[in-house]
C-alpha positions in Angstrom: 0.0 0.0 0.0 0.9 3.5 0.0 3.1 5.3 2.5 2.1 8.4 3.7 5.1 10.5 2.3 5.1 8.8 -1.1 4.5 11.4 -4.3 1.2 11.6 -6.2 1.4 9.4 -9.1 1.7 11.8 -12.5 -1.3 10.8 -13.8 -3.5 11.5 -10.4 -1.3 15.5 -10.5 -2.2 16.0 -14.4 -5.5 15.2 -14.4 -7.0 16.8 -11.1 -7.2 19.8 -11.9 -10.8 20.4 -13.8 -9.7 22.5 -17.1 -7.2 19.7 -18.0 -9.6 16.6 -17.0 -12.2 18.5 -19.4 -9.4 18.9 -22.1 -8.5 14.4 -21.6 -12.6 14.3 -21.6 -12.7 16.4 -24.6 -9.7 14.5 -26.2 -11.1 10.8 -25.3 -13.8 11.7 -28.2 -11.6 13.1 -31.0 -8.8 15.1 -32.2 -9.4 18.6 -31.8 -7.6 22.5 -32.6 -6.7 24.5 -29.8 -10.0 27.1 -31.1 -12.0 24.4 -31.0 -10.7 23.2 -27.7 -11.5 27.2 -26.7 -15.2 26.6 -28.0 -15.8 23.5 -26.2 -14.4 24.4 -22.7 -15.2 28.3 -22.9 -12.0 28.6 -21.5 -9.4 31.3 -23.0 -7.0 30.6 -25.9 -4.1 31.0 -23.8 -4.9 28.6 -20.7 -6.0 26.1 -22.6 -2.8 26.4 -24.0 -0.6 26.4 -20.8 -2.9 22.9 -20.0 -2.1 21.1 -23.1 1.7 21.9 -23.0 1.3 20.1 -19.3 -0.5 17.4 -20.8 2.4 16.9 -23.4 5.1 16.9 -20.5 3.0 14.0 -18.9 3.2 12.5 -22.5 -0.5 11.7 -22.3 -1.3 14.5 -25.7 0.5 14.4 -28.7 0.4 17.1 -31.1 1.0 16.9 -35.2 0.6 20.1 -37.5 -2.6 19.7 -39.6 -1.8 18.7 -43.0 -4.3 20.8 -44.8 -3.3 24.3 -43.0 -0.1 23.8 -41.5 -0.9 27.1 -39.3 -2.7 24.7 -37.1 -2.1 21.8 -35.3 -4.2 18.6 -34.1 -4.2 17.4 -30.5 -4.6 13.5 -29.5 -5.0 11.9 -26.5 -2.6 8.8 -26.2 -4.9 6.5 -24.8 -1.9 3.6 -24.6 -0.2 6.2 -22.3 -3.3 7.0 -20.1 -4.0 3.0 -19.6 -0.2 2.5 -18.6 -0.6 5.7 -16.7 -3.6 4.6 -15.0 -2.5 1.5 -14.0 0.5 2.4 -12.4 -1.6 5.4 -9.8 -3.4 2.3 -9.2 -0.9 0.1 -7.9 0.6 2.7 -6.4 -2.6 3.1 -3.9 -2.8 -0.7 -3.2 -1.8 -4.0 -5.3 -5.4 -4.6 -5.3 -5.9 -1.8 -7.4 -3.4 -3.0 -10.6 -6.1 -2.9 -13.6 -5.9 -5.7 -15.8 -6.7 -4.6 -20.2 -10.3 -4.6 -20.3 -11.9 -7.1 -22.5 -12.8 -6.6 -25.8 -16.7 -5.8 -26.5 -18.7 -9.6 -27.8 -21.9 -7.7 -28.8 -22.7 -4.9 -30.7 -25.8 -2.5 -31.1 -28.5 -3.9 -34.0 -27.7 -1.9 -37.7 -24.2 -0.2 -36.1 -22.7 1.3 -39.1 -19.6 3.3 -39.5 -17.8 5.4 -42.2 -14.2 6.0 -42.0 -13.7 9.1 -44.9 -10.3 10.8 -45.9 -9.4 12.6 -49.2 -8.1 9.4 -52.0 -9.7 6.4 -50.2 -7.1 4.9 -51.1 -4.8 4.3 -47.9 -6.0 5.3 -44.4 -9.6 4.9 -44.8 -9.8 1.7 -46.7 -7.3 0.5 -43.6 -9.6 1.8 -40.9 -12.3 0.1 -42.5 -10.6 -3.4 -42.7 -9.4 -3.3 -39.5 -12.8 -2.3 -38.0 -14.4 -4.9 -40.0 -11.5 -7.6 -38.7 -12.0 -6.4 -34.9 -15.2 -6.9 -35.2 -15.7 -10.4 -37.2 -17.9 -8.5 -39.2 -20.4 -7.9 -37.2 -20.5 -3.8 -37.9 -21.4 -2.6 -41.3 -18.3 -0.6 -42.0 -17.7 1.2 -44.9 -14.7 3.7 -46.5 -15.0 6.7 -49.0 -13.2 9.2 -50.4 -13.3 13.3 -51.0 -11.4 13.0 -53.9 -11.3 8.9 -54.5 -8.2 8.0 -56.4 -8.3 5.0 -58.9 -6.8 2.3 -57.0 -5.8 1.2 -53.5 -2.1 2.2 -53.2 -0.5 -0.7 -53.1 1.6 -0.4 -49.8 -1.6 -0.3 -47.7 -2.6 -3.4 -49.4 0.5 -5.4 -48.3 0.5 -3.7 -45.2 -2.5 -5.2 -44.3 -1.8 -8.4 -45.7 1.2 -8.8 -44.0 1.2 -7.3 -41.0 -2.9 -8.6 -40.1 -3.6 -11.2 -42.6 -6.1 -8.9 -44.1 -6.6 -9.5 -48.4 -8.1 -6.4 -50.0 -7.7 -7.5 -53.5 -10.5 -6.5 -55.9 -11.7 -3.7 -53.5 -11.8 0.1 -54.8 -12.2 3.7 -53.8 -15.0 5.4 -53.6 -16.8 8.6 -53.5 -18.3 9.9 -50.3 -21.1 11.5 -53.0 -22.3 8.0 -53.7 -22.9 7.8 -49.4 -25.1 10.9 -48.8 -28.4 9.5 -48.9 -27.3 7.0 -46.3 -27.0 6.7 -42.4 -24.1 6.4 -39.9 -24.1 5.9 -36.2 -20.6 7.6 -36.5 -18.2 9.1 -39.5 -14.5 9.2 -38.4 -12.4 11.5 -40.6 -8.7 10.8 -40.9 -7.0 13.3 -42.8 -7.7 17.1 -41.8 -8.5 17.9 -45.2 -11.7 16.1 -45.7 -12.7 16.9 -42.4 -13.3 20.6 -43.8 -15.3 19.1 -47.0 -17.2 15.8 -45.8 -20.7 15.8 -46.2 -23.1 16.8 -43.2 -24.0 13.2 -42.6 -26.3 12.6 -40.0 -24.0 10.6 -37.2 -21.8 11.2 -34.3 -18.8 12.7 -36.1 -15.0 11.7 -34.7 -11.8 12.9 -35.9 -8.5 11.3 -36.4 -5.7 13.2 -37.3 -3.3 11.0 -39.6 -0.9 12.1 -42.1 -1.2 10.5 -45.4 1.9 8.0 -46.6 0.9 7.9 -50.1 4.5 9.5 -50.4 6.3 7.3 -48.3 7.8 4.0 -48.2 6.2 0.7 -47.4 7.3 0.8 -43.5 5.6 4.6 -42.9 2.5 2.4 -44.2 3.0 0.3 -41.5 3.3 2.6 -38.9 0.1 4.1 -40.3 -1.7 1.1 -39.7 -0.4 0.1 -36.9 -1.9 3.9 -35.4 -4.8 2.8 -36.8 -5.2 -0.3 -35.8 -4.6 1.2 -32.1 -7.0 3.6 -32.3 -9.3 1.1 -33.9 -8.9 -1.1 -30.7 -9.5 1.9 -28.3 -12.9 3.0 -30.7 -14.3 -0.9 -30.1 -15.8 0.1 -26.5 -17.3 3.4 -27.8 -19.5 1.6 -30.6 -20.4 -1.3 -28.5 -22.0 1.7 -25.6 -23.6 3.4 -28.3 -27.3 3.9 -28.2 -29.3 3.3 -31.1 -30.1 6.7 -33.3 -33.3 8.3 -32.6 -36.3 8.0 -34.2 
């Protein structure tokens, strides 16, 4: 157990004070801009500010310049690090307390569907979507589209996720998030900060992921891509099997 004069665990000092749990609350959700971060507390610019630089020294938010106006920059809440971090203030308190990796969800709402969108539909979201789908046996209609759909998968994302998950995408395509307006989602995850700005208003929960694209790169930056996604795939699983069903 605990002795008196032992320190507060980092975790317990970083997230007791109310602005920055409402900024990990906020964070839990989505990736978000400092402005919008401003709008959703109604806190100033520059506090909010000084929070999530103390966040980022507890390594519990990460933050990556937006790739559609680099003036701004995306903040994420590494959920990994807050599970780790969690577990440790736990121990701390009592052994009893250790918290073992929850299990993942068995049963999902009736007609769950998802959309992952991003610009070419030809990387990230076609790997959310398989990965979803994979986590889930299936059992979630999942579907991927693009803004600006290119013609073909880019082949790195389709060995990625044959090789690194077993996952075979031959014969699929990209396609247009035009040819998905008329239809319903209990949630649209964006996952480039372009589309994010252009993406139809679909009716749904929307969530934001903030990925670069590695249709530039070389065949290992699309495996740390998916493996990113694949982690924050894993973290989404508890979120859609709580969701209620849409209204009316």
């Amino acid at each position: 157990m605990a002795s008196s004069g032992q320190a507060t665990p980092p975790f317990v000092r970083a997230a007791a004070h109310p602005l920055r749990w409402r900024l990990l609350t906020e964070l839990a959700g989505s990736d978000y801009r400092v402005r919008e971060l401003t709008e959703r507390t109604g806190q100033p610019q520059n506090l909010v500010s000084y929070h999530l630089r103390l966040l980022r020294e507890e390594e519990l938010v990460t933050v990556r310049r937006s790739t559609f106006d680099a003036r701004d920059s995306y903040y994420h809440l590494d959920l990994d690090r807050c599970a780790q971090a969690l577990t440790a203030a736990g121990a701390t308190l009592h052994p009893a307390l250790h918290l073992d990796p929850p299990a993942a969800p068995s049963r999902w709402p009736d007609g769950m569907r998802v959309l992952f969108a991003c610009t070419g539909n030809s990387a990230r979201s076609p790997i959310a979507e398989a990965l979803l789908r994979h986590r889930t046996e299936g059992r979630i209609g999942v579907t991927s589209a693009g803004s600006n759909p290119k013609p073909h998968l880019h082949p790195h994302a389709v060995r990625a996720l044959r090789e690194e998950f077993g996952i075979d995408l031959d014969g699929q395509r990209p396609r247009h998030l035009d040819t998905l307006a008329e239809h319903r989602f209990d949630h649209v995850i964006t996952l480039c900060d372009k589309v994010r700005e252009v993406c139809p208003g679909f009716d749904s929960r929307p969530i934001h992921w903030s990925i670069p694209d590695p249709a530039a790169g070389s065949y290992p930056d699309f495996v740390r891509i998916a493996a990113e996604i694949d982690t924050r795939v894993r973290h989404l699983l508890p979120v859609l099997a709580t969701t209620p069903p849409p209204e009316g």
